[in-house]
GUVEX-381239 format. One line per field, with one value per residue (C-alpha): x, y, z; residue in three letters. Coordinates in nm, 3 decimals. Example, Ala and Ser with C-alpha at 12.3 -4.5 7.8 and 13.67 -1.06 7.14 Angstrom:
px [1.230 1.367]
py [-0.450 -0.106]
pz [0.780 0.714]
residuo [ALA SER]
END
This chain:
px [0.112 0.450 0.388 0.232 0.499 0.728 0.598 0.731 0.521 0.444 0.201 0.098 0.343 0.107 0.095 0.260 0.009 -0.271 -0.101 -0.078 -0.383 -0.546 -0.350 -0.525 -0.874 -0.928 -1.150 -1.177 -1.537 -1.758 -1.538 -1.566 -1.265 -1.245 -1.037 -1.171 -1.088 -0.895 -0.717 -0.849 -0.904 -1.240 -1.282 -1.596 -1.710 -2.064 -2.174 -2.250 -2.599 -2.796 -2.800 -3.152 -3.081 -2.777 -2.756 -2.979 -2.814 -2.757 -2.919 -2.655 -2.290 -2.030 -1.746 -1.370 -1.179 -0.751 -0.523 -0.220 0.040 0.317 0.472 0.792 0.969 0.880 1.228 1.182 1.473 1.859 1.992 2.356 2.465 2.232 1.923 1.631 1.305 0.950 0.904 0.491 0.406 0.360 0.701 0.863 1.133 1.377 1.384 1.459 1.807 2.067 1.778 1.880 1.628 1.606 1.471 1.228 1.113 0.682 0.515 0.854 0.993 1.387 1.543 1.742 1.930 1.999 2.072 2.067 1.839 2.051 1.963 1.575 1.577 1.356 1.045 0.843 0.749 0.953 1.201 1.526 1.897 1.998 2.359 2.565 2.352 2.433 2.257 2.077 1.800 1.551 1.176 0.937 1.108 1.006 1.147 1.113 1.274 1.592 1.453 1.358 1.061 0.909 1.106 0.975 1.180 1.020 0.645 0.650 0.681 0.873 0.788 0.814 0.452 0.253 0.070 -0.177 -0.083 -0.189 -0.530 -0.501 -0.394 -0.668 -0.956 -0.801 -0.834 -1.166 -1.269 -1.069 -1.257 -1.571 -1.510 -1.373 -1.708 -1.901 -2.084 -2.382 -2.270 -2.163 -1.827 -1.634 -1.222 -1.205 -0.847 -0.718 -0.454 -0.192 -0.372 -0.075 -0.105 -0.459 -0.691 -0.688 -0.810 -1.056 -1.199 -1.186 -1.448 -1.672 -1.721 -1.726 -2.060 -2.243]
py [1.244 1.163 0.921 0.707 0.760 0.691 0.361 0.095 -0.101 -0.415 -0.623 -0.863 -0.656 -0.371 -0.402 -0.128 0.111 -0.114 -0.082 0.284 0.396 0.124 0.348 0.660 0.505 0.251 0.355 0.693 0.804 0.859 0.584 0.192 -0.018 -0.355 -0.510 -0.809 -1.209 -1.045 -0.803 -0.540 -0.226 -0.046 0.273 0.409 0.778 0.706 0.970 1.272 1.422 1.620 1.987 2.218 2.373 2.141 1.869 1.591 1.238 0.986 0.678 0.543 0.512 0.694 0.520 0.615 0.328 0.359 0.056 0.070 -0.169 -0.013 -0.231 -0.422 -0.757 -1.048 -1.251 -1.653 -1.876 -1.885 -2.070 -2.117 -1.865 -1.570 -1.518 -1.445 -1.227 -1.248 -0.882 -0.804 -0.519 -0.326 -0.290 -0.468 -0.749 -0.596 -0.275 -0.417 -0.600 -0.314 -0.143 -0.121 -0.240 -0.186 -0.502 -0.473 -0.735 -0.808 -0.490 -0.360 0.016 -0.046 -0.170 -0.481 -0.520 -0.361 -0.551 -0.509 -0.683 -0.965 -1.196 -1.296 -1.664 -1.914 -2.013 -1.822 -1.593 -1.281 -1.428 -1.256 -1.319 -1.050 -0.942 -0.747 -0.760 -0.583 -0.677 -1.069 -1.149 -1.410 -1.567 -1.354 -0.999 -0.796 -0.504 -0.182 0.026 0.187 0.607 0.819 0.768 1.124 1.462 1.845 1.991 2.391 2.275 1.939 1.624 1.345 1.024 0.645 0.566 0.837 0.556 0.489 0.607 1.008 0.883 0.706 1.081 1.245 1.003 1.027 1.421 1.371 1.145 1.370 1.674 1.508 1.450 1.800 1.919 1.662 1.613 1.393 1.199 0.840 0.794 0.478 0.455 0.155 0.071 -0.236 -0.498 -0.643 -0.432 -0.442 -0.778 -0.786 -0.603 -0.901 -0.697 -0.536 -0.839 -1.012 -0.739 -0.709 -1.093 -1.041 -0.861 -1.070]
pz [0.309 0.451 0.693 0.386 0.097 0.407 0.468 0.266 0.073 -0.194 -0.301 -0.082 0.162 0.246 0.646 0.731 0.607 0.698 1.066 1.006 0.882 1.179 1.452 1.330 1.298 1.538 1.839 1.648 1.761 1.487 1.289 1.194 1.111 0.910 0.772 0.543 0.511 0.177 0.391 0.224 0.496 0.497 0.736 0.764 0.894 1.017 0.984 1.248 1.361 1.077 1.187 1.144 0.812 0.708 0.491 0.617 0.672 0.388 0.419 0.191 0.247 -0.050 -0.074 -0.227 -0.279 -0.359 -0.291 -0.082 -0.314 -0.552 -0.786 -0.565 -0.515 -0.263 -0.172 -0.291 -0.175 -0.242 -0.521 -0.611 -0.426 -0.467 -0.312 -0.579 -0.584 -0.825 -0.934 -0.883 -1.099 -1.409 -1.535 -1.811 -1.732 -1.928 -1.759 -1.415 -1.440 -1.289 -1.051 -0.690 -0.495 -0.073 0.149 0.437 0.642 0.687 0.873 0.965 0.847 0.885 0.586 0.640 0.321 -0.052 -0.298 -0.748 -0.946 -1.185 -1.474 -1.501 -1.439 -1.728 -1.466 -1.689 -1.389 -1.373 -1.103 -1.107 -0.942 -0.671 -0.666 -0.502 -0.169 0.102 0.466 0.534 0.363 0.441 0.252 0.270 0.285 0.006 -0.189 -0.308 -0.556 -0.408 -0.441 -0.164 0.032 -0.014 -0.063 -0.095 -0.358 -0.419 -0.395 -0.561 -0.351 -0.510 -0.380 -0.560 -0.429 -0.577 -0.725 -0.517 -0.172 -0.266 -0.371 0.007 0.143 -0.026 0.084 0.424 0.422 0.304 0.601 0.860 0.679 0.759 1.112 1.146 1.062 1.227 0.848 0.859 0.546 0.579 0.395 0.383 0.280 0.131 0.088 -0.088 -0.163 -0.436 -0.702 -0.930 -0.983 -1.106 -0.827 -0.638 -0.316 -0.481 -0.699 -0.365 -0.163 -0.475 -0.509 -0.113 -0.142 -0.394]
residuo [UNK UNK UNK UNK UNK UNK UNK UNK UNK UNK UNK UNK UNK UNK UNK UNK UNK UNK UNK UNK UNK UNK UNK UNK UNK UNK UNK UNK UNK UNK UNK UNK UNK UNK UNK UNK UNK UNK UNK UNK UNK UNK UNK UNK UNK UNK UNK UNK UNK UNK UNK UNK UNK UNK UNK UNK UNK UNK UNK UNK UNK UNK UNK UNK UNK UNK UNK UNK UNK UNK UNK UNK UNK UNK UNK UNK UNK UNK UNK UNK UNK UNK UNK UNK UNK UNK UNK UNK UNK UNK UNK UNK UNK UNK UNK UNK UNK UNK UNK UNK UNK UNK UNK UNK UNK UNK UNK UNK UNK UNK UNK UNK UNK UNK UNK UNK UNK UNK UNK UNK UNK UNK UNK UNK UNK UNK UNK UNK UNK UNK UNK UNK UNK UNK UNK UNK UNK UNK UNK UNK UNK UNK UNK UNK UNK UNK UNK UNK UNK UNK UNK UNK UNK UNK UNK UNK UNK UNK UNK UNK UNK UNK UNK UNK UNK UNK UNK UNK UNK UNK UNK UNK UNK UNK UNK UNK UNK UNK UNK UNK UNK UNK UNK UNK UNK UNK UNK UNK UNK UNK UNK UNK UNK UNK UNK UNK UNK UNK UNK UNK UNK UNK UNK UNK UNK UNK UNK UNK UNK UNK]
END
């Protein structure tokens, strides 16, 4: 759980946990790893041998899906001085203006700048000026929300990417519970991209599949 609230992550901007949960799975025996033309990530356990007496093997696969985005900013270009950002996400406009928000570049866990969110700008997009920036930013980086990536405090973990990434932990504890045990079921992860902007992973695999 804290290597994946520790990992920064956006819509569109979710290759550090792809990378991550890749690492742990790939070449895995008794696992399959994909990731799809929508770069969606699907890990499957295939499933171990069905013990006398056990539970006999599936010919079907169950699948847990959860997707890997929290809402976050993408950084567009630089006008009149200040560098600006599209927000991606369920929040309303009016509540970001005065956030801090920390910049990471693509795939990449060191933060390279912070920076507060300004004035939304009329596109009709929610595009906002960044002020008071502190680092270099360039296209492309994207942003988070400027809270801590995941602290114990007594027995509750505070972390800003609760939503979705401990639905990711818990299918992951399912598949490594699975493997632990050698289970016969086949189980697939299916974890997927920029849902907070309209399940566009997701829409993406199902349409995928026909």
């Amino acid at each position: 759980v804290q290597a994946l609230v520790s990992t920064p992550t956006a819509p569109y901007a979710e290759d550090g946990l792809v990378q991550l949960l890749v690492d742990m799975y790939a070449g895995r025996e008794g696992f399959d790893v994909l990731v799809d033309e929508h770069a969606n990530l699907v890990v499957v356990w295939t499933g171990g041998p069905a013990k006398r007496g056990g539970p006999k093997r599936a010919n079907r696969t169950l699948a847990f899906s959860a997707h890997l985005d929290h809402p976050g900013f993408l950084v567009e270009s630089r006008r009149q001085g200040h560098w600006t950002a599209s927000f991606h996400g369920g929040v309303p406009a009016k509540l970001l203006p005065g956030a801090t928000v920390r910049f990471y570049k693509p795939g990449r866990s060191e933060s390279v700048a912070t920076a507060t969110v300004g004035a939304q700008l009329p596109t009709g997009r929610m595009v906002f000026a960044l002020t008071k920036l502190h680092g270099r930013l360039a296209k492309g980086c994207f942003g988070v929300f400027d809270q801590p990536h995941g602290v114990m405090r007594g027995s509750r973990l505070h972390a800003r990417v609760c939503d979705d990434l401990l639905g990711v932990a818990a299918i992951v504890s399912t598949l490594e519970a699975l493997a632990d045990t050698n289970h016969p079921a086949r189980v697939a992860g299916i974890f997927t991209r920029a849902e907070e902007t309209g399940f566009v992973g997701c829409i993406g695999l199902l349409q995928a599949q026909g």
